[in-house]
N, C-alpha and C positions, 0 to 999 in steps of 0.2 A: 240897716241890715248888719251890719260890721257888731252893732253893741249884742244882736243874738248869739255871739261866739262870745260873750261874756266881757266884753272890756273894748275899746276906743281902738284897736287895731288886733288886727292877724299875725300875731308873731309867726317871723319862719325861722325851723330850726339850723341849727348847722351842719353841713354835712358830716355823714359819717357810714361806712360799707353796709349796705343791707344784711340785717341779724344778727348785729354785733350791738352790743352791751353800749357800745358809745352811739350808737342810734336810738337805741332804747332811751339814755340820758338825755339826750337834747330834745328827743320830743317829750319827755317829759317839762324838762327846762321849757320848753316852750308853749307848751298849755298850764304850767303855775296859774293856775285863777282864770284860766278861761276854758271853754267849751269846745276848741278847735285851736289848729294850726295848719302851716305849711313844715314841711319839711324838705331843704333843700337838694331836689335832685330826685327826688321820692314823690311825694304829693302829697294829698290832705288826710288831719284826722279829723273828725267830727264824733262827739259825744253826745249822749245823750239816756234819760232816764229808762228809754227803751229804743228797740229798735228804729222804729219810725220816726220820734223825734230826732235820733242822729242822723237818719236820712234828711229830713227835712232840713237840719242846717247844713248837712254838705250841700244842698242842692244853692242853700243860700248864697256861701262860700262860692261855689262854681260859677251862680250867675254873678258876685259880685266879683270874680276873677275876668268875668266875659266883657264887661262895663267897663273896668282896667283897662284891659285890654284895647278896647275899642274908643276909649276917648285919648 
């Protein structure tokens, strides 16, 4: 599940104030080549070619946050 966000892990970014320019940047930095991240403090982005497909991998992302969690 992890490889549908495009690459071998879920980058998360680093924090930075909500709607500021350095939050902008790190989630940028942090999806470079992949389809999804975390952002620390904040939550996830999910991409996609349209709406449903980005739904569909956050939903990925969340269950594979849930399986984290739980093991």
């Amino acid at each position: 599940m992890v490889a549908a966000a495009g690459a071998d892990s879920i980058r998360c970014g680093r924090y930075a104030t909500f709607g500021t320019q350095a939050l902008s940047d790190a989630a940028l930095e942090a999806l470079a080549g992949r389809r999804a991240c975390l952002l620390a403090n904040h939550g996830m982005i999910a991409l996609g070619p349209d709406l449903e497909a980005a739904l569909d991998l956050a939903l990925d992302v969340e269950e594979l946050a849930r399986q984290y969690t739980l093991a």
